[in-house]
N, C-alpha and C positions, 0 to 999 in steps of 0.2 A: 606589496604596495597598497598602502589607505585610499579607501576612495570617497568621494564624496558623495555620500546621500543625501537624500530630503527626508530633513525631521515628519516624523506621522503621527499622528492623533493621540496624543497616549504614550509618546513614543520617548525618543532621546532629547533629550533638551537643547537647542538651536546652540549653544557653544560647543557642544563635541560634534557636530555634524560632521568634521574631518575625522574623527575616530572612532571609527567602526566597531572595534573591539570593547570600546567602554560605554557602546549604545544597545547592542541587542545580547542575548543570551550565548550565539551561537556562532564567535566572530571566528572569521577564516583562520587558520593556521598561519603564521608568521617567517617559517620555512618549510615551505610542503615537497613532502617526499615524490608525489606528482599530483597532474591534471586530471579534473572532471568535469562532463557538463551531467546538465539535469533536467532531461527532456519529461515534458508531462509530469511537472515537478511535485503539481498539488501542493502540498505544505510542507513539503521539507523532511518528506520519511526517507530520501536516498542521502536528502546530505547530510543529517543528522550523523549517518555511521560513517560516511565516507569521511567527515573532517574529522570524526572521534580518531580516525588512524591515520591523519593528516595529510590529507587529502584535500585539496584547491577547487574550489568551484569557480570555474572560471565563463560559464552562462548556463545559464536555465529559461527557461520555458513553459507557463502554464497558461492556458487561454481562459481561465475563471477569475475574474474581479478579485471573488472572496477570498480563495484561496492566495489570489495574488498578495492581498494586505494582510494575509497570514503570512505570507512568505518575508515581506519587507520586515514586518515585523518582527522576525524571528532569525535573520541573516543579513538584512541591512541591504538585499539586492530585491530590486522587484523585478518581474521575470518580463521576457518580451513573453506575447498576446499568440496567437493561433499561429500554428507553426506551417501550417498550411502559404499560408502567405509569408512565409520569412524567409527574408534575403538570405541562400548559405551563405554566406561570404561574410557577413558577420558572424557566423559560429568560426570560435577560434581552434587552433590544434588544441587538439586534447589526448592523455593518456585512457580515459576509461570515460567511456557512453553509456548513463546509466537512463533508463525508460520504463516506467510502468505505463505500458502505450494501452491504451483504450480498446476493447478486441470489440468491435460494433459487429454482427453478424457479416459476413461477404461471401461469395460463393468462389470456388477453387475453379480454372478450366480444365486443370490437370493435362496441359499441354506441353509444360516445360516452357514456356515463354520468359524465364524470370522474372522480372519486375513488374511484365504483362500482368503478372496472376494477381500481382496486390496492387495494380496500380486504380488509386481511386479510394484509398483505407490507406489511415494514418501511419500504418507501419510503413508504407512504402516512401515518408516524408525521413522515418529516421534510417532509411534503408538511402536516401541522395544523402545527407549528413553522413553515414558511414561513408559511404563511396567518395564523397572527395575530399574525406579528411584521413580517414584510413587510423582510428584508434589502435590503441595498442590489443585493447579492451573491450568488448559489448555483453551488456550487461542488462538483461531483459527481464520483466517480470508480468504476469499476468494470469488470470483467473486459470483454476483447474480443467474447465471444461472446452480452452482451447484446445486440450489433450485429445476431446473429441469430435470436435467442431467438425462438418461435413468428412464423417467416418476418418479423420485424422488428417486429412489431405489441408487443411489448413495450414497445421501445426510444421506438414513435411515442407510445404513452401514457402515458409518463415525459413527455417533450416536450409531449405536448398538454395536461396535467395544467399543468404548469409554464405552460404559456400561457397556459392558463385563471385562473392565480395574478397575470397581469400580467406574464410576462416575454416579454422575447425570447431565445431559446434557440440557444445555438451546441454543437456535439459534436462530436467528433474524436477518430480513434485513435493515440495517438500509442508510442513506444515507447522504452524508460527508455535503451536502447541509442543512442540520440542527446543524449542529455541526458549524459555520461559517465561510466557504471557498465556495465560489462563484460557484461550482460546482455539477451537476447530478450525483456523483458516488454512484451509491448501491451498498454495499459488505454484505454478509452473515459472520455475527459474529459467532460462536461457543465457549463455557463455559463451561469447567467440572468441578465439583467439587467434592469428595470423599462423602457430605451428603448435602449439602443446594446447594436451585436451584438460581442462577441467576437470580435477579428482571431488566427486563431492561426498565419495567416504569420509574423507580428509576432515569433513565439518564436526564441532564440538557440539552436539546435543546434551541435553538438561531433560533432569523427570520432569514430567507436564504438572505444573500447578494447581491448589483448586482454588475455582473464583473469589471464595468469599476472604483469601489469604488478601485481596487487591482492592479492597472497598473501601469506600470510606467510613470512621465510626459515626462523623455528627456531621449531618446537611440535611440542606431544604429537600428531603426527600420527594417523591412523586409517587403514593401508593394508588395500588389499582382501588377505584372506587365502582365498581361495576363487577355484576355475577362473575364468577371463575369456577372452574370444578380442578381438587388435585386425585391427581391421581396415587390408590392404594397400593396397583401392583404395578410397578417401574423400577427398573433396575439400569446400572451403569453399563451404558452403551462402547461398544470397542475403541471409540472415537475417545471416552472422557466425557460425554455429554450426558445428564440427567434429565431425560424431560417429566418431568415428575405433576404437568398438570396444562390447562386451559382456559385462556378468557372465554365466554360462554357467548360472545357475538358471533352469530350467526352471517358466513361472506358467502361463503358458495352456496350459488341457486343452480344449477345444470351440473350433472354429473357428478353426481354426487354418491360418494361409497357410503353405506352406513357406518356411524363414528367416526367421521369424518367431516362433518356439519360445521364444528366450529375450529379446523386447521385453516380457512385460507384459503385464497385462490391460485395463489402465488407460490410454489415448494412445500404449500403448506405448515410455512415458519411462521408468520406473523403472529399467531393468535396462540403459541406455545409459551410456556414460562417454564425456566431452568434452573435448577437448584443449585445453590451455590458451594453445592459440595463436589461438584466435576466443575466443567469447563463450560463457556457460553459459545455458543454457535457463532459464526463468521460477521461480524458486525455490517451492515449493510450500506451499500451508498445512494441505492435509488430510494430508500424509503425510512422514513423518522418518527414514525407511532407502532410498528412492530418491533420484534425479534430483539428486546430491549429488557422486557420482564423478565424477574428473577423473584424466585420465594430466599427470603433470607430469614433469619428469626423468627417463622411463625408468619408470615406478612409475605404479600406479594407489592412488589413495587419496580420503579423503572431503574435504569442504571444511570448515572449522572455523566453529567459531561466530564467531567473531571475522571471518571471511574473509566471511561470509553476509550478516554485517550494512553489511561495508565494501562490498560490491557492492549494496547495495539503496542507501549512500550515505550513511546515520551517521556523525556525525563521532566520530572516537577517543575524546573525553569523554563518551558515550552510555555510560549505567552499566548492565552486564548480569546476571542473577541469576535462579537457577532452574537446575533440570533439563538437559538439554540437548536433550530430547523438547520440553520447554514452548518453550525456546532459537530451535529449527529452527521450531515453528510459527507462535509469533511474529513471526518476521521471515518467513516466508512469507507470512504473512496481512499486513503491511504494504504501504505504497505507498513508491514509489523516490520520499527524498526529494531528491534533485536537480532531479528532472523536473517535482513540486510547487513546489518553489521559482522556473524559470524562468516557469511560470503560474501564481505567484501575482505576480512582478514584474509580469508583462504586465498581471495581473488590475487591480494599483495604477494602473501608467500609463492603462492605458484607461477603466477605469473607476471608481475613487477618484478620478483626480488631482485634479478639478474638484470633488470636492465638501470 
């Protein structure tokens, strides 16, 4: 069923406003095989693959401005605002709950309380969405190091919570760098399903790519114009990753290891540059002046926005606009939608197909 949107800036031209499909890149399926929502949607990395296998957005949810007129612009729905405050009763039944939910630090009481334990953190917001809609599907994603988050006791009461809901819960880390996008990002998947467990053998992985195969030949480049030192002796890390050198700014004042002076405060990524003969490190969302540099031809320079978006896995018709501060964060804060896409097939075969 078309629905009516409001034309936007740049956007579809005020006579097809009733036709969705011949306004934006990325229009709903026409007969979809089932339903999804798309909680904590950002820009559109969970629907991009869910409609590629036809698949119904049938609401979404992001509570950032920017990402919202990324989102209109790229699917013709603008998302409701903080889900914190949102009426359930306007989320509709759905087959599949997809979430890359925000993991902000919270402490576990490790009491068994259920909902007690999260209540107060945004998971516990798609944890009332599960509970009175009861998908078929929950489909979680979020950074590696929920894995350890207060000695794992975070991770078990996401799981136990979810059990508690009626599912059975499958988790897994997997990384976008086998799915094929030139990049180290490990995310921890999360699957529930009301009786059958998620096989995530089952998934099709790819040889990991190297960077320089995904650049671009001619643009307004951004070369480093400030000291850097490469490094002689660097070799290809187990990962795929090159760190083959360093901007020569000097961040850390306290504590400081020898040779170590110009890594950063931060993981000590920002001030590293990667050669684009492996893969580039996990693209970042809190931060848009590091972990960007790459030596390519002889040269060190930044990655473009266009380059940022093709390694998280956007296809070429992904319409982009804004800043390029907003640009970088954006597609930081997103999930690689290739990797999305191979488990949501899987999600279909295993546990849609039958129904």
């Amino acid at each position: 069923m078309l629905r009516e949107i409001r034309p936007i800036e740049g956007g579809c031209p005020q006579q097809f406003s009733l036709l969705t499909e011949f306004c934006v890149p990325f229009p709903a399926p026409i007969k979809p095989d089932f339903s999804f929502i798309d909680l904590f949607a950002g820009i559109g990395g969970f629907r991009i693959p869910l409609q590629a296998i036809n698949g119904q957005c049938v609401f979404t949810c992001e509570i950032n401005p920017h990402a919202q007129q990324a989102y209109q612009l790229n699917f013709g729905d603008k998302p409701q605002g903080d889900i914190t405050t949102l009426d359930l009763n306007v989320v509709p039944e759905h087959d599949v709950l997809t979430a890359g939910f925000p993991c902000q630090p919270f402490s576990i009481s490790g009491k068994m309380k259920g909902f007690e334990d999260t209540r107060g953190t945004l998971i516990y917001n798609v944890f009332q969405i599960i509970d009175l809609r009861k998908p078929k599907v929950v489909f979680l994603e979020n950074v590696k190091h929920l894995l350890h988050h207060d000695n794992g006791n975070t991770l078990k009461t996401i799981i136990r919570d979810l059990e508690h809901l009626g599912y059975v819960v499958s988790a897994k880390v997997l990384n976008a760098s086998d799915f094929g996008v030139p990049q180290n990002r490990e995310r921890i998947i999360i699957i529930g399903h009301p009786s059958k467990k998620f096989d995530f053998s089952q998934l099709q992985t790819k040889p990991k790519p190297t960077l320089k195969a995904f650049l671009e030949q001619d643009a307004p480049f951004e070369f480093l114009n400030e000291p850097y030192t490469l490094l002689t002796d660097y070799k290809v890390q187990d990962s795929g990753l090159i760190f083959i050198g360093y901007r020569n700014k000097s961040i850390r004042k306290a504590g400081v290891r020898p040779g170590t002076e110009n890594l950063s405060r931060v993981h000590k990524q920002p001030n590293r540059i990667y050669s684009t003969e492996g893969l580039h490190p996990a693209l970042p969302s809190q931060e848009t002046s590091g972990r960007f540099w790459i030596y390519h031809q002889g040269a060190v320079r930044k990655l473009t926005i266009k380059e940022c978006y093709k390694i998280m896995g956007f296809p070429d018709e992904f319409k982009i606009r804004g800043n390029s501060t907003e640009l970088y964060r954006q597609v930081g804060n997103s999930v690689c939608v290739p990797m999305i896409q191979e488990i949501a097939k899987a999600i279909k075969t295993q546990l849609l197909s039958n129904d």
